[in-house]
Every structure is written in C-alpha cells, then in structure tokens.
C-alpha positions as CSV (number, residue, x, y, z in Angstrom):
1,X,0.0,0.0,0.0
2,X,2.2,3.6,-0.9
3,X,2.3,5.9,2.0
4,X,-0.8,8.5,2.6
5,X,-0.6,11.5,0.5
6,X,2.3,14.2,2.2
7,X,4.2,11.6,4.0
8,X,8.3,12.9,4.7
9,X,10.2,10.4,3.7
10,X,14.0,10.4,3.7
11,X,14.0,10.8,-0.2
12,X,12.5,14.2,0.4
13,X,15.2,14.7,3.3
14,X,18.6,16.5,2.7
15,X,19.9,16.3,6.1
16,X,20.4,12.8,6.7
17,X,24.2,11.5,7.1
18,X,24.3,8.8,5.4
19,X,25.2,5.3,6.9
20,X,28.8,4.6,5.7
21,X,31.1,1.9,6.8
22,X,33.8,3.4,8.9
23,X,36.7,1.0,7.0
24,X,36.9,1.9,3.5
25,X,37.5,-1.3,1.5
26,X,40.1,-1.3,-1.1
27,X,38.6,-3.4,-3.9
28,X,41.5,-3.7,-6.1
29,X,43.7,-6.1,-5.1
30,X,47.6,-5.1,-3.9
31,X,49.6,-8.3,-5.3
32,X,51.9,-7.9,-7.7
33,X,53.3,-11.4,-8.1
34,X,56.7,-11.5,-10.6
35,X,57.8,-8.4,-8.8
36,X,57.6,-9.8,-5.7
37,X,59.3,-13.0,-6.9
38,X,62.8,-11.1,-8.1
39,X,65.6,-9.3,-6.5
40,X,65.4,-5.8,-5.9
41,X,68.8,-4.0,-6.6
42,X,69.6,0.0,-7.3
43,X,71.4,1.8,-9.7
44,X,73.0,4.9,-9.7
45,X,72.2,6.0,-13.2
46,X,69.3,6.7,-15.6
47,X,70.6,3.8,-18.1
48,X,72.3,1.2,-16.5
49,X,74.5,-1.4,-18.1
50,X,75.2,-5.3,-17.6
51,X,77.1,-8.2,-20.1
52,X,76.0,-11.0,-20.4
53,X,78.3,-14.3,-21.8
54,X,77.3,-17.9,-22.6
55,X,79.6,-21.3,-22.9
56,X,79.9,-22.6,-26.5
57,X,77.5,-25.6,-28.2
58,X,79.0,-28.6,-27.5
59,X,81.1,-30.5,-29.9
60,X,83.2,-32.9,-30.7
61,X,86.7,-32.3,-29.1
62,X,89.3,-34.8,-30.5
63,X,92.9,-33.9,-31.1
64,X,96.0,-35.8,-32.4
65,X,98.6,-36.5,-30.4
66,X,101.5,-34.2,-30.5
67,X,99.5,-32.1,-32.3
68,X,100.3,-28.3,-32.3
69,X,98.7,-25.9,-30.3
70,X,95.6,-23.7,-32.0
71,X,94.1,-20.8,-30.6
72,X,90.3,-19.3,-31.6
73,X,89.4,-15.8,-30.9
74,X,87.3,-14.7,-28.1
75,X,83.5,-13.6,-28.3
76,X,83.2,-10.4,-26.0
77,X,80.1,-10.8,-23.7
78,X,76.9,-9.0,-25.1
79,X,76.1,-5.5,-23.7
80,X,72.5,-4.5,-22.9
81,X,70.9,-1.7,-20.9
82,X,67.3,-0.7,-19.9
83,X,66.1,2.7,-18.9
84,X,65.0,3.9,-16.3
85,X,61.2,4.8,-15.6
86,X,59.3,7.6,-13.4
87,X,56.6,6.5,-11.8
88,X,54.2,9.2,-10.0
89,X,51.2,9.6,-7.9
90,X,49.3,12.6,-6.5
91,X,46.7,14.1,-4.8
92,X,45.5,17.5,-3.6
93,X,43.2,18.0,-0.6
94,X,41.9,21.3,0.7
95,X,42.5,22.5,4.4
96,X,39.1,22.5,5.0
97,X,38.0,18.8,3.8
98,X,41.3,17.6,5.8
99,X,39.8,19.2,8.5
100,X,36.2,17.8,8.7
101,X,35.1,14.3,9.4
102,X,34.8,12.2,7.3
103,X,33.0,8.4,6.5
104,X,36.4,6.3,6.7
105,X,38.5,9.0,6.1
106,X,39.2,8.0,2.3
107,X,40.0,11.4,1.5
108,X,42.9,12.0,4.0
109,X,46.2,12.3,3.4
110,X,47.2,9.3,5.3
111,X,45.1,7.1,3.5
112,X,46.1,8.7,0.0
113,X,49.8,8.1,0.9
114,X,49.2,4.6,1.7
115,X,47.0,4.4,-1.5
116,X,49.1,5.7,-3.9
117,X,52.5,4.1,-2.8
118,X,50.0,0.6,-3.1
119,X,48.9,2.1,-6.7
120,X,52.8,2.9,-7.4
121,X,53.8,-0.8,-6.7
122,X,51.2,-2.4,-9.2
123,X,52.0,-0.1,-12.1
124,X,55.3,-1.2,-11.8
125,X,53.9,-5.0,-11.9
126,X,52.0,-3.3,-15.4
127,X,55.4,-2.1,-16.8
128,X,56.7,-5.6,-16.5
129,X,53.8,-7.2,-18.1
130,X,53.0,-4.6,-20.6
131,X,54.8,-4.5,-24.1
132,X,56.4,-1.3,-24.5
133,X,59.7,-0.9,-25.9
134,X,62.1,0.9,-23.6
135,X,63.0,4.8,-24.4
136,X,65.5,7.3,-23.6
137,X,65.3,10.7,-23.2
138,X,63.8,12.9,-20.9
139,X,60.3,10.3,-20.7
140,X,62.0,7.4,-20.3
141,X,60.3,3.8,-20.3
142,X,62.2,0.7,-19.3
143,X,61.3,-2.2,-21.9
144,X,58.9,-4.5,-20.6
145,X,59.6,-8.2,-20.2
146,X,57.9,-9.4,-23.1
147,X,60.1,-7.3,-25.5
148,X,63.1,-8.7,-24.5
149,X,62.4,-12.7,-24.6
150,X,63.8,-14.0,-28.0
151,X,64.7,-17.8,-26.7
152,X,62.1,-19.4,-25.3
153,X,58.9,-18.6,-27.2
154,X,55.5,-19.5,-28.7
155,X,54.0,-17.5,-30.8
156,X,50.1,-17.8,-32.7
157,X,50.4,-17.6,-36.6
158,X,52.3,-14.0,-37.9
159,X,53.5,-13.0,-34.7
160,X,57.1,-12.3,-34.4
161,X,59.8,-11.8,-31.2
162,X,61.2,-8.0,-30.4
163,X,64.5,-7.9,-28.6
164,X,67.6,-5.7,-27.7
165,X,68.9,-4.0,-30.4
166,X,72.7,-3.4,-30.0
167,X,72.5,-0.9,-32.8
168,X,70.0,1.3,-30.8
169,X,70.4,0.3,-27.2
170,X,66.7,-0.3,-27.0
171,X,64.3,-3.3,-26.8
172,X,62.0,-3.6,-29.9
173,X,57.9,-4.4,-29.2
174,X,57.1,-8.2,-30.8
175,X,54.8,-8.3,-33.1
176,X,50.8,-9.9,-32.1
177,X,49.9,-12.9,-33.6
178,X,46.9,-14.4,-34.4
179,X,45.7,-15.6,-30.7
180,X,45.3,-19.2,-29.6
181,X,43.9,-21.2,-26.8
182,X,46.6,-22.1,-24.2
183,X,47.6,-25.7,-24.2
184,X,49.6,-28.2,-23.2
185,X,51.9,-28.7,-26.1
186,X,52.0,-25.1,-26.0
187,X,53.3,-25.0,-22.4
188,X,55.5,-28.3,-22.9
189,X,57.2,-26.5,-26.0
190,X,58.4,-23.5,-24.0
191,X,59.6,-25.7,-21.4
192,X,61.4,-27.7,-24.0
193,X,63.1,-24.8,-25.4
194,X,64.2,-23.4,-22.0
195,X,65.5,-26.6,-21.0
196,X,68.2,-26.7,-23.6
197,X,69.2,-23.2,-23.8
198,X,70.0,-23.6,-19.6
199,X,66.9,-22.1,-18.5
200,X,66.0,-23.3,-14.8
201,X,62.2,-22.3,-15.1
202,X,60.4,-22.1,-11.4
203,X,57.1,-19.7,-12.3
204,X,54.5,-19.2,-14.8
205,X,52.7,-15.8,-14.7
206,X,49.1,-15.6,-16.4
207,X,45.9,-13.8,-16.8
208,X,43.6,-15.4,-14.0
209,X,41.3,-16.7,-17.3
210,X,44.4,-18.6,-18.5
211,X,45.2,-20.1,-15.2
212,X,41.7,-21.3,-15.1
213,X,42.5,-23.0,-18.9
214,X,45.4,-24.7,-17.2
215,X,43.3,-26.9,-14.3
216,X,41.8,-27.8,-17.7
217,X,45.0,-29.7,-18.5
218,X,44.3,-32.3,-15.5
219,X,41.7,-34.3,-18.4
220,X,44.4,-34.7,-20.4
221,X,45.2,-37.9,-21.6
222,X,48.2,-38.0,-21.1
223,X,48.4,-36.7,-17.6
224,X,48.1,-38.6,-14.1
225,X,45.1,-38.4,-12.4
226,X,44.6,-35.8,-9.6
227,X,45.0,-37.6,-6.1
228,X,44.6,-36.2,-2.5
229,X,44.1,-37.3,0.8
230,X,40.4,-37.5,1.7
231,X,39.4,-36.8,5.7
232,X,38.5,-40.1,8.0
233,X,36.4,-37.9,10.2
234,X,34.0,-37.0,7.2
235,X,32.9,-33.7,8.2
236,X,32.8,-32.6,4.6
237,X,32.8,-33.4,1.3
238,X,35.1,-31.2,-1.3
239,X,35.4,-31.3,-5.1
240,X,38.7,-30.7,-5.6
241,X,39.1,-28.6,-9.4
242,X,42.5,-26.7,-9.3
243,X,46.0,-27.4,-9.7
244,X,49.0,-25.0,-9.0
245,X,51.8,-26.8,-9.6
246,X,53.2,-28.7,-13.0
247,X,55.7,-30.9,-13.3
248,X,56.5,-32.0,-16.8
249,X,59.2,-33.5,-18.6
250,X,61.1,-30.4,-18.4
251,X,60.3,-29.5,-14.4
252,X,58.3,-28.2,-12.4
253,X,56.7,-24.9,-12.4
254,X,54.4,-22.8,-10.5
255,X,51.4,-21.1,-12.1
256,X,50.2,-18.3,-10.9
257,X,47.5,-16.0,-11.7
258,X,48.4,-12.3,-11.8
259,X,45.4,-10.0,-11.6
260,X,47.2,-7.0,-13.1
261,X,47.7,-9.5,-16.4
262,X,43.7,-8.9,-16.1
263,X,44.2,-4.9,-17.0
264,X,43.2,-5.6,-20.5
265,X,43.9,-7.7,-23.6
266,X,47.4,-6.5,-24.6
267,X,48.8,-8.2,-20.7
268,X,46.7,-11.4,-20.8
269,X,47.8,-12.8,-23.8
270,X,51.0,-13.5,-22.5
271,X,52.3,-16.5,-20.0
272,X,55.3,-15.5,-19.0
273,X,57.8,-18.3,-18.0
274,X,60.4,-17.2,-14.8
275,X,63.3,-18.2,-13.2
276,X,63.6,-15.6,-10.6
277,X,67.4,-15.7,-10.9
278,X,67.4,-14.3,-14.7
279,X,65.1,-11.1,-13.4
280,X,65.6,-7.8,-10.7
281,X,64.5,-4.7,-10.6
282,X,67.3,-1.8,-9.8
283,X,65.8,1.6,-8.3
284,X,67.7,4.9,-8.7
285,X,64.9,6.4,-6.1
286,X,62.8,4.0,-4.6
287,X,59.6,4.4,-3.8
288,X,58.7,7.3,-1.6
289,X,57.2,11.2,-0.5
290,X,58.2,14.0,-1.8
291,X,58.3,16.4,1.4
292,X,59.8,19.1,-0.5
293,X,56.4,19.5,-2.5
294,X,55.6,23.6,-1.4
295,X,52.8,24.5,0.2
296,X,50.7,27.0,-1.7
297,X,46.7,27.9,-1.2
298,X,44.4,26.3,1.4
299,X,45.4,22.8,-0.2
300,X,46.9,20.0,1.2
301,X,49.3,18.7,-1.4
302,X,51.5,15.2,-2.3
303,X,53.4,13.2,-4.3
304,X,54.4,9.5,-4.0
305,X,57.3,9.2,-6.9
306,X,59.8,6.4,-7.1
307,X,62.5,5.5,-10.5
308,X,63.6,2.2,-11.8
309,X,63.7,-0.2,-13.8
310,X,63.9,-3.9,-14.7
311,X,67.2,-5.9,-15.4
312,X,66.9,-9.2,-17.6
313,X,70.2,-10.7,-16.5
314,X,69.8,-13.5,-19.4
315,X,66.8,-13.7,-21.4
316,X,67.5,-17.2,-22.6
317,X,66.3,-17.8,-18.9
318,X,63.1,-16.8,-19.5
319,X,60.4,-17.8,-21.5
320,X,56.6,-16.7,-23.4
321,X,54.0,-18.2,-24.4
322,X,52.3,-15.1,-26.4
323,X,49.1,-14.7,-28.4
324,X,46.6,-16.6,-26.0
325,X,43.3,-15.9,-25.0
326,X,44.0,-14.5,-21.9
327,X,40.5,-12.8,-21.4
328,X,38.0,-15.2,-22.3
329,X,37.5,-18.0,-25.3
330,X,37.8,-15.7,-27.7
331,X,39.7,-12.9,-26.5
C-alpha cells in the first residue's frame, strides 16, 4: 500500500548522514606477483649497463697426439641496458575537507599516501607485463619483459619476437599474432626450449582466465590423475578442481594467476615463464614522498614518486608463451 498522500520520507530529506562503513575497502587487489618473486637491486644512473656471456655448443673435441697448439678468438660478452622509468602519484586536498570528518576517512592524506604508494607498486607489476619498448630521453620507459624474450617462445600464426637492439640500445615491441587457446603442447614446448638453452624455469605468470585453462590440462590424456588425501572424520565433502603446480618433462613450475595481467587484452595474452634468478628490478629512487612539495593555497598537497627499472640478467632464462586468449575463449 504507498504511503498516505504528504508523507516525509528520507527521499525528500537533505539532512540525513548517510550510513557509511567506517573502514573503507580497497577493492583492487595489492599483489603484484613477478615483482615480488625477483631481487630488488639499485642503480646509480638513468641507463644502466650489464654483459651477459654464454659457454659454447658442444662439440666434438678430439685432437691428435703431439698435435700443435691452435688458438680461436674470443667472443666479447653482449652488452644490454634498460632505462629507467618515473613512476608518480598525487593528490591535492583542501584544508578545510582535511579538517572535517569524514566516513572512513578515504579522502585524507594518510590514506592517499598509503594508497598511492599501493597504486605505485602495481603499475610497476604493469610495466613488467605490458609490451612497450624501452626509451630514452627525458620520458624514459624501461622495456617490458615481453620485448626482451627472443629464446624461449610460442608465438600464434604472424606473430614475431622483439629484442635488444645493439645498434639502438633499446628493446623492440614483438609483433601480435593471431591468438590461440593455451595448451599443453604449448606449455611443454616452452619448457622444451628453456630446458636446452639452460633455462632453470620455477614460475608461470598468467591472466587469472588462462590459469583457469590450465586446471583444464588435468583431463588430459596424457596426464596422471589428480589424487589427495580425503578426511577419516567426514565432516565434509570437497570437489577438488585446481592445480597450482606442473611438473612436466622439463620441471616443475608454479602457475600463478596475476590480476594485473587482467588490465586488459594486450597483458593477458601473454604466459610469462620465470626463473627468478634471470630477473631484478634496480631503483635509482625507490619508492617514496616527496616532502619538499611547497605549500601553496588552502590545499593539502602530495606526491608518491619512485624510479627504476627492470634488469633481464639473461633472457635465454626466460620464456613466453604469447598470443593466447587470456581474457575469455575468444579474446
């Protein structure tokens, strides 16, 4: 029955508070997985440098006895360099709203410190997952991981790998391929490949979509099936449909799902293959305030800045599987 004609209801009132939770919630998540699986290292320059050397194929090494002694020239290591990137967050609050209360205090510059420096930490996770060729100059942009891996790939139909130039000093942006479902030959191949150029793979990073293809893999054929300890006591009954560990012909790997690979199509159609060893990430200024920011007006203002960039010791350590579906089915 609606309410007798004149009622005052509180859509008519303008001076209710209304009934906010005291905690703010933080709906996007803070984990940044393959950044928190590397080292973290500095550097104390914009464009920092590192050589990297390998042993030769193996061959056959018979010589004749009193044979005179030969001598081949030398390779000199390989000399690579990323730049580094500026990362920045800010805010600016007036006196007046930093002075009132407020409904879990989501607009104060406490929580938009801790915010930002949270938001900081996943861009960086971004940078590493995106594929952007790095820059120099005065924007600089360190090149992502996926421009850098030439070794250890799978690629859908037309795509092709980036790289270091040594010419330039930069990494080069691969080329997209036509996208594929993820697999398990596709994930056996990279393993493959990594296994006999050295590569000592411990992690797979993917799209949360793609990690939900791999549980997929336990109906396959030609893999054991899925066995686990069931309770005696019987207080409940669970159906067990996830995996987060494979160990294939090649080793074993962890796969985890990285939410940030979720941003949008360009990150998820990657798998990136890890062996923490082959990856850091060097700050010139790590993450911080800037307290020299001036105070000007009846404004509260802020900055969260931090510079770095990420080091690929060896990329023949690392490994992609590129050009997946990362999103859905069909994207």
């Amino acid at each position: 029955m609606a309410a007798l004609a004149n009622t005052f209801q509180t859509t008519n009132a303008t001076g209710n508070r209304e009934q906010l939770s005291d905690v703010v919630s933080r709906i996007t998540p803070e984990d940044t997985p393959i950044y928190s699986l590397i080292e973290k290292g500095t550097t104390k320059g914009v464009h920092p440098e590192w050589e990297t050397d390998e042993l030769a194929a193996p061959a056959a090494n018979i010589k004749p006895e009193g044979d005179e002694y030969t001598f081949g020239a030398i390779n000199p290591p390989a000399r690579l360099g990323n730049y580094t990137q500026i990362l920045r967050k800010d805010w600016i609050i007036s006196a007046t709203q930093e002075a009132v209360e407020n409904a879990g205090n989501a607009e104060k510059r406490k929580y938009q410190k801790l915010k930002k420096g949270v938001e900081i930490r996943k861009d960086v996770e971004f940078a590493i997952v995106d594929t952007n060729a790095s820059v120099g100059g005065a924007t600089r942009e360190f090149g992502s991981l996926n421009t850098w891996i030439t070794s250890n790939v799978s690629r859908g139909a037309t795509g092709a790998n980036g790289g270091f130039n040594s010419g330039t000093g930069l990494t080069v942006a691969p080329t997209d391929g036509t996208q594929r479902a993820f697999t398990k030959p596709i994930l056996d191949s990279v393993m493959q490949q990594g296994y006999q150029n050295g590569a000592n793979f411990r992690h797979v990073s993917v799209s949360p979509y793609v990690k939900s293809v791999f549980v997929t893999f336990m109906s396959d054929s030609n893999v054991a099936p899925f066995r686990y300890a069931v309770s005696k006591g019987g207080e409940r009954n669970t159906i067990v449909a996830t995996a987060d560990y494979y160990e294939g012909p090649f080793g074993t790997v962890m796969i985890h799902p990285n939410r940030v690979q979720a941003t949008g199509a360009q990150q998820a159609r990657n798998a990136f293959f890890i062996d923490p060893e082959m990856l850091s990430f060097l700050w010139l200024r790590k993450i911080q305030e800037d307290k020299a920011v001036a105070k000007t007006g009846d404004a509260d203002k802020g900055v969260i800045i931090g510079e770095g960039t990420l080091k690929v010791h060896n990329e023949k350590g690392l490994g992609v599987a590129a050009d997946l579906f990362g999103l859905t089915a069909a994207s």
